[in-house]
PDB file of N, CA, C and O in Angstrom, chain B, residues numbered from 101:
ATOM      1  N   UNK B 101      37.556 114.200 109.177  1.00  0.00           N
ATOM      2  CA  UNK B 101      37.357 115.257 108.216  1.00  0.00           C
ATOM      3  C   UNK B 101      37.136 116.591 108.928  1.00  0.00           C
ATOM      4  O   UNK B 101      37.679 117.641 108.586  1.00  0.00           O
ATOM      5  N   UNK B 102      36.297 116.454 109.940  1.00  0.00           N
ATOM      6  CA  UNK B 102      35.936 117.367 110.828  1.00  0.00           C
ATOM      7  C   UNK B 102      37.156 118.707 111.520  1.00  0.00           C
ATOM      8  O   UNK B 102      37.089 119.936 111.548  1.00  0.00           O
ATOM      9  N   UNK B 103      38.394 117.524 112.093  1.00  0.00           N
ATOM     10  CA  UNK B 103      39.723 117.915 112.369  1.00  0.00           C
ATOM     11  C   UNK B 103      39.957 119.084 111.505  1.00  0.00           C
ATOM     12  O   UNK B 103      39.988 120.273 111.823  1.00  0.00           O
ATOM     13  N   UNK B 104      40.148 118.426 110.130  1.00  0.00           N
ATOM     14  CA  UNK B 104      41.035 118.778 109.332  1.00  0.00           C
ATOM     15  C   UNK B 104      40.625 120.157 108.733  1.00  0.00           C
ATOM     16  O   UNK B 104      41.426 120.812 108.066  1.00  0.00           O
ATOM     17  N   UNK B 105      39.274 120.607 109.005  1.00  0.00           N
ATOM     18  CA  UNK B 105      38.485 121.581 108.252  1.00  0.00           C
ATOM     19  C   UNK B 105      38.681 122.933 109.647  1.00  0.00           C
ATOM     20  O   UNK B 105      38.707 124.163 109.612  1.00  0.00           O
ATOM     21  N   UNK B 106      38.782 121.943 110.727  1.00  0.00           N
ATOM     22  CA  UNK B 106      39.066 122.417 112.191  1.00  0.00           C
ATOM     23  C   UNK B 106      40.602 123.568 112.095  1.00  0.00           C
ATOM     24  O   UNK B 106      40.892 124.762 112.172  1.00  0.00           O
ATOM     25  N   UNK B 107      41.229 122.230 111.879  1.00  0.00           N
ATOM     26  CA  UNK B 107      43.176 122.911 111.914  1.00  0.00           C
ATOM     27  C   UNK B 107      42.870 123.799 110.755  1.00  0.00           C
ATOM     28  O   UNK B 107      43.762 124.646 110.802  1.00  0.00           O
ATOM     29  N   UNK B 108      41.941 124.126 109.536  1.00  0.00           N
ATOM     30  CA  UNK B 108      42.521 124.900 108.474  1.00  0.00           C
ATOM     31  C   UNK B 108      42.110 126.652 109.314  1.00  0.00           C
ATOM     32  O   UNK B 108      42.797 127.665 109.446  1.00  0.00           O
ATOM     33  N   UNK B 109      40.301 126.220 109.838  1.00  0.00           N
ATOM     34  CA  UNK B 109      39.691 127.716 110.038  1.00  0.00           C
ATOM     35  C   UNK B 109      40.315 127.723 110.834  1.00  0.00           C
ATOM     36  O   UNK B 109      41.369 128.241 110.465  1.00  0.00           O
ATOM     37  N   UNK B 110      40.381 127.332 112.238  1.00  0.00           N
ATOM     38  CA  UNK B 110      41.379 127.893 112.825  1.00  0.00           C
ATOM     39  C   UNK B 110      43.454 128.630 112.987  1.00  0.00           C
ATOM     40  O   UNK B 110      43.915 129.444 113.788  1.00  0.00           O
ATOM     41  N   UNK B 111      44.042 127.976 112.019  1.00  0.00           N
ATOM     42  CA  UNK B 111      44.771 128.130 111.664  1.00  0.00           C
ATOM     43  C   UNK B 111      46.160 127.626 112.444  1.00  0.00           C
ATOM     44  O   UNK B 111      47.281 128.051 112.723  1.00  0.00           O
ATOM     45  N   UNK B 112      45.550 126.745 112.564  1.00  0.00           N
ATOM     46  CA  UNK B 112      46.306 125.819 113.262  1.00  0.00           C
ATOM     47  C   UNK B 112      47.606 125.478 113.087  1.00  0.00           C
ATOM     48  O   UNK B 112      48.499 125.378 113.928  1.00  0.00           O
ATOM     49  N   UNK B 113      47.629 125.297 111.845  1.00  0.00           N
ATOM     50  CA  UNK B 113      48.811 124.957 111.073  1.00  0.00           C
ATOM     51  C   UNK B 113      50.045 126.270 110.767  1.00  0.00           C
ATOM     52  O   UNK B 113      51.186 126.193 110.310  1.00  0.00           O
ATOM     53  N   UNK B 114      49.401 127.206 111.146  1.00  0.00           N
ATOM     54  CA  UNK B 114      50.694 128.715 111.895  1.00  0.00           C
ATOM     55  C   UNK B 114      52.128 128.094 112.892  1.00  0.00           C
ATOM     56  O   UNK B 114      53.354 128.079 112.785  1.00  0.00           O
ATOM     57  N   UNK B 115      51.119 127.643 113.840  1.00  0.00           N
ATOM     58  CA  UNK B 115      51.777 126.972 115.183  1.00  0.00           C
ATOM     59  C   UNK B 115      53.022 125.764 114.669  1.00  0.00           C
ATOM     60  O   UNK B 115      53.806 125.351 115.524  1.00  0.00           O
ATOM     61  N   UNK B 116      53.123 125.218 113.104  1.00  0.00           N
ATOM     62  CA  UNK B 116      53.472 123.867 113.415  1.00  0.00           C
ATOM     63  C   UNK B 116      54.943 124.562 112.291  1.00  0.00           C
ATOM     64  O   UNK B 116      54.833 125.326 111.332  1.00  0.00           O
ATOM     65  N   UNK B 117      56.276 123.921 112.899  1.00  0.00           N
ATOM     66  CA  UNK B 117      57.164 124.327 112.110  1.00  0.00           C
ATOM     67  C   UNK B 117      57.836 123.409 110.961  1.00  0.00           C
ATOM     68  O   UNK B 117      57.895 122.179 110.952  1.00  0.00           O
ATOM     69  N   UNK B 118      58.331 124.320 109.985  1.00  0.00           N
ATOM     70  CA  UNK B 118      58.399 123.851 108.784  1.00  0.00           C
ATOM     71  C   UNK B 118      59.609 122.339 108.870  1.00  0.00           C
ATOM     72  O   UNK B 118      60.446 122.059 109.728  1.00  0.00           O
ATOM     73  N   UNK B 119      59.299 121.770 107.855  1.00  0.00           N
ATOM     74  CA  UNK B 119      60.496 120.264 107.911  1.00  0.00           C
ATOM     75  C   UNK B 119      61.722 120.959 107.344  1.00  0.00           C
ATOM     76  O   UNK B 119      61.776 121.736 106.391  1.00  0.00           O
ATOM     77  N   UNK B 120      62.490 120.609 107.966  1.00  0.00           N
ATOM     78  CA  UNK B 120      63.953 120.684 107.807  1.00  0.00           C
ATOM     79  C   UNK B 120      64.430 120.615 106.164  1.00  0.00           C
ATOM     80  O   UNK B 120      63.960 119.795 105.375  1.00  0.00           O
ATOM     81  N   UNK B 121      65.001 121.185 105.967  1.00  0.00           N
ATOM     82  CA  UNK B 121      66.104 120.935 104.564  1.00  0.00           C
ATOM     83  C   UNK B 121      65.888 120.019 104.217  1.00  0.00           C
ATOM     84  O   UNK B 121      65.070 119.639 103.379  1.00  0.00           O
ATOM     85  N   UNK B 122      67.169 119.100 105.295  1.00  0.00           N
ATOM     86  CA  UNK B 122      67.233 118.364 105.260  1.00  0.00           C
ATOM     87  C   UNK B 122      66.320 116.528 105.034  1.00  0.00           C
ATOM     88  O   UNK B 122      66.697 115.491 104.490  1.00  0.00           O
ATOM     89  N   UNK B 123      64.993 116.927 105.795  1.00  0.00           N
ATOM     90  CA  UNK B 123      64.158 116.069 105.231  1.00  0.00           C
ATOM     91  C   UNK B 123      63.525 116.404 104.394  1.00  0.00           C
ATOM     92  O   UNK B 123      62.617 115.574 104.428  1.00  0.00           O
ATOM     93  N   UNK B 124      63.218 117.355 103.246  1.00  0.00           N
ATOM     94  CA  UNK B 124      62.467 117.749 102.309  1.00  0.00           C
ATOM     95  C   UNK B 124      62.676 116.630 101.396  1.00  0.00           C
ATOM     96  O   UNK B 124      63.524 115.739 101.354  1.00  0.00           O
ATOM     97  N   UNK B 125      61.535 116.966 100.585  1.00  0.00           N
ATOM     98  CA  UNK B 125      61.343 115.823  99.690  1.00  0.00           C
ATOM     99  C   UNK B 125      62.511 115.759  98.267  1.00  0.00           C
ATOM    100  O   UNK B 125      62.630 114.848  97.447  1.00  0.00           O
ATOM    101  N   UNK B 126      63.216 116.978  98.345  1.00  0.00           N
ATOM    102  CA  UNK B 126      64.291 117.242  97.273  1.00  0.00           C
ATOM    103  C   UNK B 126      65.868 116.915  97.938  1.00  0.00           C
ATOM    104  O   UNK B 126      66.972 116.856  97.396  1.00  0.00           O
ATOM    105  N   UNK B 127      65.509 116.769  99.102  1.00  0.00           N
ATOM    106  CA  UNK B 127      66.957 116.356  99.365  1.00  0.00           C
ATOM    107  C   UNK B 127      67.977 115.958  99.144  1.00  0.00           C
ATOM    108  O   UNK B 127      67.895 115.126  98.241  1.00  0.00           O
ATOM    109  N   UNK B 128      69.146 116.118  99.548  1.00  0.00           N
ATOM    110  CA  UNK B 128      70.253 114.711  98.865  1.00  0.00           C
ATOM    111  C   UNK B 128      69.819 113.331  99.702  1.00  0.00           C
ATOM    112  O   UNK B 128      69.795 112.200  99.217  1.00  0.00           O
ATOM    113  N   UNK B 129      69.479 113.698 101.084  1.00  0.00           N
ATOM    114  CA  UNK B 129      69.518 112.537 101.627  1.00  0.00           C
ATOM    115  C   UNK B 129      68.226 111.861 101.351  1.00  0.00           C
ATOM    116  O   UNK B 129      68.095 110.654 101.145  1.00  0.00           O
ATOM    117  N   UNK B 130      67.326 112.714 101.365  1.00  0.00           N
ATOM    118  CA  UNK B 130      65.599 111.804 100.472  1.00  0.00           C
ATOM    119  C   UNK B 130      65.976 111.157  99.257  1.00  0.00           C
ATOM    120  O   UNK B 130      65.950 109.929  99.185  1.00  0.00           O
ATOM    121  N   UNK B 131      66.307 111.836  98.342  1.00  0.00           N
ATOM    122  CA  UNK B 131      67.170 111.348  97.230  1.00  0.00           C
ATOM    123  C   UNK B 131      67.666 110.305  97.303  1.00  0.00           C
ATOM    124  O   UNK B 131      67.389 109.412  96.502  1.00  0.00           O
ATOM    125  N   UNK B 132      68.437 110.169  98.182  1.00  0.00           N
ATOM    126  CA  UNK B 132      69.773 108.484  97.913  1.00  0.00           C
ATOM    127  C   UNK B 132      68.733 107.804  99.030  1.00  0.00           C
ATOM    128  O   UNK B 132      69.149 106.673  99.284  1.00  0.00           O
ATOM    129  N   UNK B 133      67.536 108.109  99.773  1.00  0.00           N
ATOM    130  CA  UNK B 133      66.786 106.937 100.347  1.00  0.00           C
ATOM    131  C   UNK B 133      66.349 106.576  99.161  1.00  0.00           C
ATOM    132  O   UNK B 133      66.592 105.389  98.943  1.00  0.00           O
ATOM    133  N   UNK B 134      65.624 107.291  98.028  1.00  0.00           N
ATOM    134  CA  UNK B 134      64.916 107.362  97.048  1.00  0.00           C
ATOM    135  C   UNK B 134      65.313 106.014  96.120  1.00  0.00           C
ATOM    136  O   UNK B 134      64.560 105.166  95.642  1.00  0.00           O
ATOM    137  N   UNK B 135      67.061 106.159  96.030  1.00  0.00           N
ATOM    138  CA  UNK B 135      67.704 105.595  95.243  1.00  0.00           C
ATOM    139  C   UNK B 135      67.993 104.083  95.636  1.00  0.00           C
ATOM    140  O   UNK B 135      67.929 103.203  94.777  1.00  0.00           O
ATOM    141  N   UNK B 136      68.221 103.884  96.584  1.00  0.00           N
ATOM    142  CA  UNK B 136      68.163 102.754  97.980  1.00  0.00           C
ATOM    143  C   UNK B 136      66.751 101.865  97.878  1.00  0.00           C
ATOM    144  O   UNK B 136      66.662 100.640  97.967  1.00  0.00           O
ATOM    145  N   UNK B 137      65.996 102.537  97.729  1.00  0.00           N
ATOM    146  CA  UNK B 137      64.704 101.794  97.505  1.00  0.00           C
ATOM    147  C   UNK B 137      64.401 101.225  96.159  1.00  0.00           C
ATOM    148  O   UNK B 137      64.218 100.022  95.973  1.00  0.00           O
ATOM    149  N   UNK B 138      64.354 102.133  95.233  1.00  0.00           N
ATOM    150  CA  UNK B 138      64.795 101.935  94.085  1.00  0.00           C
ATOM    151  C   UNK B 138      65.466 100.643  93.382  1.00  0.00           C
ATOM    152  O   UNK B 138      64.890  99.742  92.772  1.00  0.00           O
ATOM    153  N   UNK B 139      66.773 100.798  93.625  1.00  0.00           N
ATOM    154  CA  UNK B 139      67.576  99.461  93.972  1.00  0.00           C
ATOM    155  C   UNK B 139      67.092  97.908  94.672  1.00  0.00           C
ATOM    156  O   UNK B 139      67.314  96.779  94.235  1.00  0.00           O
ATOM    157  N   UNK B 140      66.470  98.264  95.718  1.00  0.00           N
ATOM    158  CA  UNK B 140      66.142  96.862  96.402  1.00  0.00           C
ATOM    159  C   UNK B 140      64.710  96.592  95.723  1.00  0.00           C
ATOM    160  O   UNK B 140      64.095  95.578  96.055  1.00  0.00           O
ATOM    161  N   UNK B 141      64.086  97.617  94.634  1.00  0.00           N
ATOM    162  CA  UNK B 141      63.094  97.293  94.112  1.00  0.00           C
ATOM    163  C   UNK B 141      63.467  96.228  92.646  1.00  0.00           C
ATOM    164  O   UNK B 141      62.612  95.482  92.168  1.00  0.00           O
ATOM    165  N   UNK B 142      64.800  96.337  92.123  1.00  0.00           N
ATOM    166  CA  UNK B 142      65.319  96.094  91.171  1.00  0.00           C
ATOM    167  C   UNK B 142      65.885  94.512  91.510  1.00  0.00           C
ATOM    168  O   UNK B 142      65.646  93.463  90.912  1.00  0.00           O
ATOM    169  N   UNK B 143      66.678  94.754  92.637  1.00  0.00           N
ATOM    170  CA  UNK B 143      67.049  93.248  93.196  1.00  0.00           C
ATOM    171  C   UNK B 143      65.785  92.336  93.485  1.00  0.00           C
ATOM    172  O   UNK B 143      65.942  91.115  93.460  1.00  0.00           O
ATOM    173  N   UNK B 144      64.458  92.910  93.776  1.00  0.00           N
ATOM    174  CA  UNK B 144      63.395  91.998  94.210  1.00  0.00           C
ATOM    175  C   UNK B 144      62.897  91.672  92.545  1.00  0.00           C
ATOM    176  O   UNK B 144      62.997  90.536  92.080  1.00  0.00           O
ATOM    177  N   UNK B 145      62.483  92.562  91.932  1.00  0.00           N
ATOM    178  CA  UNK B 145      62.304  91.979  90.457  1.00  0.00           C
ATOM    179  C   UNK B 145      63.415  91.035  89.760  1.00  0.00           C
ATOM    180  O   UNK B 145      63.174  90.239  88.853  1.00  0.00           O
ATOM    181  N   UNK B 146      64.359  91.209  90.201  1.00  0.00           N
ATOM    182  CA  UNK B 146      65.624  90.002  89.787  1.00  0.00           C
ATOM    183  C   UNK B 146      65.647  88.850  90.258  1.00  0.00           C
ATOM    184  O   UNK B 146      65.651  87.825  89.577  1.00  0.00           O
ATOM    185  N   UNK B 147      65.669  88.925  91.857  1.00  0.00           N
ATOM    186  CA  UNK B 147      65.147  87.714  92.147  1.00  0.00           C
ATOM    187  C   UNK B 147      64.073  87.152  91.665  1.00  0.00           C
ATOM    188  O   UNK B 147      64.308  86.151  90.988  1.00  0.00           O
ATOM    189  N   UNK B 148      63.069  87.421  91.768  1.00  0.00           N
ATOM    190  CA  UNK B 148      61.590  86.920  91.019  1.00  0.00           C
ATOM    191  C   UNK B 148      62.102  85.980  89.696  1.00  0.00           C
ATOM    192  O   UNK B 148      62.145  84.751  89.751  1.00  0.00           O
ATOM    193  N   UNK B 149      62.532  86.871  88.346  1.00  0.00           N
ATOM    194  CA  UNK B 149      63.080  86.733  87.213  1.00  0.00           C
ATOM    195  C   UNK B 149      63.939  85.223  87.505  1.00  0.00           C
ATOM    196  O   UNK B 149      63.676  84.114  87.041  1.00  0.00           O
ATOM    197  N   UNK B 150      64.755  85.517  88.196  1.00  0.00           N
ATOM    198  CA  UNK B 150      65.623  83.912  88.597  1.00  0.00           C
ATOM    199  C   UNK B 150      64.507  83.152  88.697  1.00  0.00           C
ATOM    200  O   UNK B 150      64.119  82.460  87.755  1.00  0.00           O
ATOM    201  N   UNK B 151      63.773  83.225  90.072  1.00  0.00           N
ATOM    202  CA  UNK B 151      63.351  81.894  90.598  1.00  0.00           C
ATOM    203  C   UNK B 151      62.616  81.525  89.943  1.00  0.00           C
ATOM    204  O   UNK B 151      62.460  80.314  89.788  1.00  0.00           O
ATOM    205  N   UNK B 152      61.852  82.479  89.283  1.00  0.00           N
ATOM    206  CA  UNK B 152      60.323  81.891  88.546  1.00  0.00           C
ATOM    207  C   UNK B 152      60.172  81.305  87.103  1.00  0.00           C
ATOM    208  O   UNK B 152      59.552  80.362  86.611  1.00  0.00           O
ATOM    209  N   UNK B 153      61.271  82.584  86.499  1.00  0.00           N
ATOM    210  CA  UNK B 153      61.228  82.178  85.142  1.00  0.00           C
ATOM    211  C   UNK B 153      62.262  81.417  84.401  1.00  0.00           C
ATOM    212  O   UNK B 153      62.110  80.876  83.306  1.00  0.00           O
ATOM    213  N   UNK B 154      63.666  81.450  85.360  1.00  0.00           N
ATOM    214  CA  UNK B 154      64.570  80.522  84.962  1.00  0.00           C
ATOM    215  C   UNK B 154      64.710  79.577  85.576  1.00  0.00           C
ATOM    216  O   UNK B 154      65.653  78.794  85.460  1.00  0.00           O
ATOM    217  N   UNK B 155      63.406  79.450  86.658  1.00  0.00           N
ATOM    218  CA  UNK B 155      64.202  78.143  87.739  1.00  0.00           C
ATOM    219  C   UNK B 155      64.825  77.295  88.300  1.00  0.00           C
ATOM    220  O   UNK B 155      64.671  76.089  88.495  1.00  0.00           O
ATOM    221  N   UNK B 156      66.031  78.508  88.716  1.00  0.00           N
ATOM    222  CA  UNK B 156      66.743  78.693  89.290  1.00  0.00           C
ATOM    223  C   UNK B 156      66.703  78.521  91.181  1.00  0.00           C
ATOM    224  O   UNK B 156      65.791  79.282  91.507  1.00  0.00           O
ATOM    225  N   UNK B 157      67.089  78.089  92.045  1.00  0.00           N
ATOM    226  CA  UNK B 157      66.369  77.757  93.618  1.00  0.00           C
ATOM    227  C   UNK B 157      66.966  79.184  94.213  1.00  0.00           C
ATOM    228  O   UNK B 157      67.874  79.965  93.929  1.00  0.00           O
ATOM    229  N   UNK B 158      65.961  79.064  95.164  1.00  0.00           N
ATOM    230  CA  UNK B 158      65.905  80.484  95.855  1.00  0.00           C
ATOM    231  C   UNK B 158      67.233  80.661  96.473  1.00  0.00           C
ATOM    232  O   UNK B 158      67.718  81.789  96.393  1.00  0.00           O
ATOM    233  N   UNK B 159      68.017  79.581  97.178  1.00  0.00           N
ATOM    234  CA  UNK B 159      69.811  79.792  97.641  1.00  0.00           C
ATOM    235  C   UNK B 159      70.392  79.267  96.013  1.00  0.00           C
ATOM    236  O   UNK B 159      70.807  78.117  95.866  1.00  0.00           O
ATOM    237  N   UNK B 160      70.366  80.014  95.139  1.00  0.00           N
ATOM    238  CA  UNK B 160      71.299  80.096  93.406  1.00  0.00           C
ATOM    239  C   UNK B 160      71.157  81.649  93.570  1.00  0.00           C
ATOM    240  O   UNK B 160      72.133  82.385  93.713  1.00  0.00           O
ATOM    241  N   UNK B 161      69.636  82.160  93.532  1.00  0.00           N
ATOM    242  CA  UNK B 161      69.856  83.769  93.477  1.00  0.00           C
ATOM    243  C   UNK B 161      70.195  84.410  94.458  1.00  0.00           C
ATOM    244  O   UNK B 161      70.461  85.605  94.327  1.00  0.00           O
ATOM    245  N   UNK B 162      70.271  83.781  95.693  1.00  0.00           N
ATOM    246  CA  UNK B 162      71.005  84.501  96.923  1.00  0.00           C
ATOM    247  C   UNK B 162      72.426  84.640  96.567  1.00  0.00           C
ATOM    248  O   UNK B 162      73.003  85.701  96.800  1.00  0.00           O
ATOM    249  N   UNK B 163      73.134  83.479  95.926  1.00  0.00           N
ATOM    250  CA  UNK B 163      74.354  83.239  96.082  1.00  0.00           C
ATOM    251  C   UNK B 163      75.231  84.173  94.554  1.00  0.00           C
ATOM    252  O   UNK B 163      76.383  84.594  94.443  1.00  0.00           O
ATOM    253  N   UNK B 164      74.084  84.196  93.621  1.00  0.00           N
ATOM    254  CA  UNK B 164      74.157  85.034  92.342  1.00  0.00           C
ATOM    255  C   UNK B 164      74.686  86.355  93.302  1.00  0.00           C
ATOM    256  O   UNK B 164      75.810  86.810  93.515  1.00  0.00           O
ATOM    257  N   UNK B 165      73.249  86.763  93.797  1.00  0.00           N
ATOM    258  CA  UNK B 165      73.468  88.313  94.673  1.00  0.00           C
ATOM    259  C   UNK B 165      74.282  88.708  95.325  1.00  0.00           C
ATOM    260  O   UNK B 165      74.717  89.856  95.406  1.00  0.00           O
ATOM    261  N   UNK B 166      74.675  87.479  96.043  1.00  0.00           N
ATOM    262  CA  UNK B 166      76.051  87.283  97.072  1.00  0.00           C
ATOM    263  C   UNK B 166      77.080  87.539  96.334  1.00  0.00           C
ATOM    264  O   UNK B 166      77.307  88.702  96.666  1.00  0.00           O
ATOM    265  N   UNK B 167      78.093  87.186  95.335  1.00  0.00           N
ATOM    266  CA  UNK B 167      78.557  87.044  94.349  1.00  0.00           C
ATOM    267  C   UNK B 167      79.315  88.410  93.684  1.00  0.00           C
ATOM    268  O   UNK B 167      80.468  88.841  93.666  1.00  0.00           O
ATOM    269  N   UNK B 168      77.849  88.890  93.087  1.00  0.00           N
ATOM    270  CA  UNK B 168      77.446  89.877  92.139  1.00  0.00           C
ATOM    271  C   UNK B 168      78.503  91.468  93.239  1.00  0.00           C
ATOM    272  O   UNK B 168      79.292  92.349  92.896  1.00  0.00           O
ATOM    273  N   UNK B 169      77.918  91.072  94.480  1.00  0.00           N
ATOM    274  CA  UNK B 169      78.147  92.286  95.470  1.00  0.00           C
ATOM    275  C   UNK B 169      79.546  92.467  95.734  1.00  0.00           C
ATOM    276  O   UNK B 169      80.252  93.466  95.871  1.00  0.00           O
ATOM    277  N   UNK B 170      79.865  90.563  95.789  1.00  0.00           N
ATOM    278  CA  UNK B 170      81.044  90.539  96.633  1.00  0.00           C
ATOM    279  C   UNK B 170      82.164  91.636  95.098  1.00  0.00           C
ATOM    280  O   UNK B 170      82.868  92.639  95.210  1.00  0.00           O
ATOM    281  N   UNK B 171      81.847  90.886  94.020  1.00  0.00           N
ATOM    282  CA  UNK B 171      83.060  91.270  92.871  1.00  0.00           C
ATOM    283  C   UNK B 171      82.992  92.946  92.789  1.00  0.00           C
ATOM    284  O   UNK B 171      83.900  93.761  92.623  1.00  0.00           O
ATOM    285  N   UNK B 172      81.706  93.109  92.954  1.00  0.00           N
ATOM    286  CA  UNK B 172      81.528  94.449  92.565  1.00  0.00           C
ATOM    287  C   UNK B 172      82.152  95.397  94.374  1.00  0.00           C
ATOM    288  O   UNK B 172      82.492  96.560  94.154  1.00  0.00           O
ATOM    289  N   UNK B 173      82.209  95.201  95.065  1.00  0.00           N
ATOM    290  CA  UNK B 173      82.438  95.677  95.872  1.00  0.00           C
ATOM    291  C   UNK B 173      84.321  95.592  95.629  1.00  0.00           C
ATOM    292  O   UNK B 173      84.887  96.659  95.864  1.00  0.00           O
ATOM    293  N   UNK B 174      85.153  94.515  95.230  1.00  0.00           N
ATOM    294  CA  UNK B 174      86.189  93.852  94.892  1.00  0.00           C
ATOM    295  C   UNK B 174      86.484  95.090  93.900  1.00  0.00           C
ATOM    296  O   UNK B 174      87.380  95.895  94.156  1.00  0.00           O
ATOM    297  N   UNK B 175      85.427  95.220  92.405  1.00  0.00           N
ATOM    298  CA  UNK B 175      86.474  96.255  91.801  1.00  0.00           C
ATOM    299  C   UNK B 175      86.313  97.607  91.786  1.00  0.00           C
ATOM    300  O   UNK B 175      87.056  98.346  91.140  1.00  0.00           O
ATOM    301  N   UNK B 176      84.683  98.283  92.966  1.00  0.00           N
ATOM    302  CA  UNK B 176      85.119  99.672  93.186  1.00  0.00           C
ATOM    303  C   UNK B 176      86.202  99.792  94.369  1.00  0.00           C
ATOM    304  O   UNK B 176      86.355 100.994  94.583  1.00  0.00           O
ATOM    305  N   UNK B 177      87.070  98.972  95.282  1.00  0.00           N
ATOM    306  CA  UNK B 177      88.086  99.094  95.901  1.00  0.00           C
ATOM    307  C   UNK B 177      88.879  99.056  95.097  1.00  0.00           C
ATOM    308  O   UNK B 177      89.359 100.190  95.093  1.00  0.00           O
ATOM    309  N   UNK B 178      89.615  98.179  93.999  1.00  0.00           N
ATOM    310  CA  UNK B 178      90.560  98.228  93.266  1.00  0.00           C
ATOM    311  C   UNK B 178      90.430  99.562  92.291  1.00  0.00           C
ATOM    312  O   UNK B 178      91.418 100.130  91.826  1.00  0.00           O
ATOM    313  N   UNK B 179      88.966 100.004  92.035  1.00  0.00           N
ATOM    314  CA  UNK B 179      89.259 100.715  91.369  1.00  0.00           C
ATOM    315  C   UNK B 179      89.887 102.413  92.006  1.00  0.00           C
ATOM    316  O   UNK B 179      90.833 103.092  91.608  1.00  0.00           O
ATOM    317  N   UNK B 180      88.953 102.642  93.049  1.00  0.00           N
ATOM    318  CA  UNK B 180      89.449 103.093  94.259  1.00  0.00           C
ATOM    319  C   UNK B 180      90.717 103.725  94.650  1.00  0.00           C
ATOM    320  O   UNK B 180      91.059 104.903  94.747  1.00  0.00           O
ATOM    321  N   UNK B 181      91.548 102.177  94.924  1.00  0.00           N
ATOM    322  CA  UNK B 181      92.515 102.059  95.407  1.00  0.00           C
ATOM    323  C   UNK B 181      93.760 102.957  94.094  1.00  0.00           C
ATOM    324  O   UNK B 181      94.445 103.961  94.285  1.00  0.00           O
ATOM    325  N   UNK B 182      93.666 102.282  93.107  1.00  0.00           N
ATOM    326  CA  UNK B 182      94.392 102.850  91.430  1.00  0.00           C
ATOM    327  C   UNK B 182      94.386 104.260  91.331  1.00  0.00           C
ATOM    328  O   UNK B 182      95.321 104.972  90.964  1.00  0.00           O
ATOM    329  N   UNK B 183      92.851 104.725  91.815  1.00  0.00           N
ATOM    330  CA  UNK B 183      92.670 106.313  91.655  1.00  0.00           C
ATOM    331  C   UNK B 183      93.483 106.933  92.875  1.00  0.00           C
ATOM    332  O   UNK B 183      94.255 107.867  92.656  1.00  0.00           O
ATOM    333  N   UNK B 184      93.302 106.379  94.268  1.00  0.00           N
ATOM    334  CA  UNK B 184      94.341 107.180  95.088  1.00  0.00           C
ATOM    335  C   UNK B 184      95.932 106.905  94.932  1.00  0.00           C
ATOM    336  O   UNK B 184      96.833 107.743  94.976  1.00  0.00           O
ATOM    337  N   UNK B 185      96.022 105.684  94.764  1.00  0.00           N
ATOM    338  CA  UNK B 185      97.318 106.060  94.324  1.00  0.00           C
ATOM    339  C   UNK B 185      98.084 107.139  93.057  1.00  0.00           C
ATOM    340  O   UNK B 185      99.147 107.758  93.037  1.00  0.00           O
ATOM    341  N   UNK B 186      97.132 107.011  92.232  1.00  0.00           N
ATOM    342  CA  UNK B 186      97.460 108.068  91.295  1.00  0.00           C
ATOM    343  C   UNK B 186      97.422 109.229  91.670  1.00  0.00           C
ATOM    344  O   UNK B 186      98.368 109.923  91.295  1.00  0.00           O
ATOM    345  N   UNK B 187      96.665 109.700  92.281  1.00  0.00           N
ATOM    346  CA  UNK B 187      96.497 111.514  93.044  1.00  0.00           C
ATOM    347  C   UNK B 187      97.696 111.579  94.149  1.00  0.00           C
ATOM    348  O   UNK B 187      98.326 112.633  94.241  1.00  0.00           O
ATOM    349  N   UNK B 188      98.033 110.449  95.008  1.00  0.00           N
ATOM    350  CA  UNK B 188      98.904 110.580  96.395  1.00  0.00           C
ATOM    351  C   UNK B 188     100.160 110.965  95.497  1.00  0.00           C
ATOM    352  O   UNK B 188     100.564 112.106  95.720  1.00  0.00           O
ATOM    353  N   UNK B 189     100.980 110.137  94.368  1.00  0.00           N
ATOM    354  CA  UNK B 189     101.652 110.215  94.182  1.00  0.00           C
ATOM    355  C   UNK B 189     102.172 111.059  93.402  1.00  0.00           C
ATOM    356  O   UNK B 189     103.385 111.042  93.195  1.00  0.00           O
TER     357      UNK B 189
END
């Protein structure tokens, strides 16, 4: 506590330079960590939901997740793929 009352009278905190843009708390890139976390907060409540309340075994919701990623990864390439061809051509 002592420090901290220390760095204010003295003014300590003059000396120390500001965070980047880029890491600010409004960022794009704080943001999509934001969103990233977010997400794996959503997949951990899903899993839960499987194992516990539909019991379901812990390799069913891996393989759900597994699955879920693989298709979805499957139709933003196809979908992707449809949109560049339409603009190239």
């Amino acid at each position: 506590k002592t420090d901290f009352i220390n760095f204010i009278n003295d003014q300590e905190w003059k000396s120390i330079e500001p965070v980047s843009s880029w890491f600010g708390p409004s960022s794009f890139l704080m943001s999509s960590m934001s969103a990233l976390f977010q997400l794996s907060m959503w997949i951990r409540h899903g899993h839960g939901y499987l194992t516990e309340n539909l019991g379901i075994p812990v390799w069913g919701s891996y393989a759900i997740f597994g699955l879920a990623t693989l298709f979805s990864g499957l139709i933003l390439g196809l979908v992707s793929e449809a949109f560049l061809a339409q603009v190239v051509s």
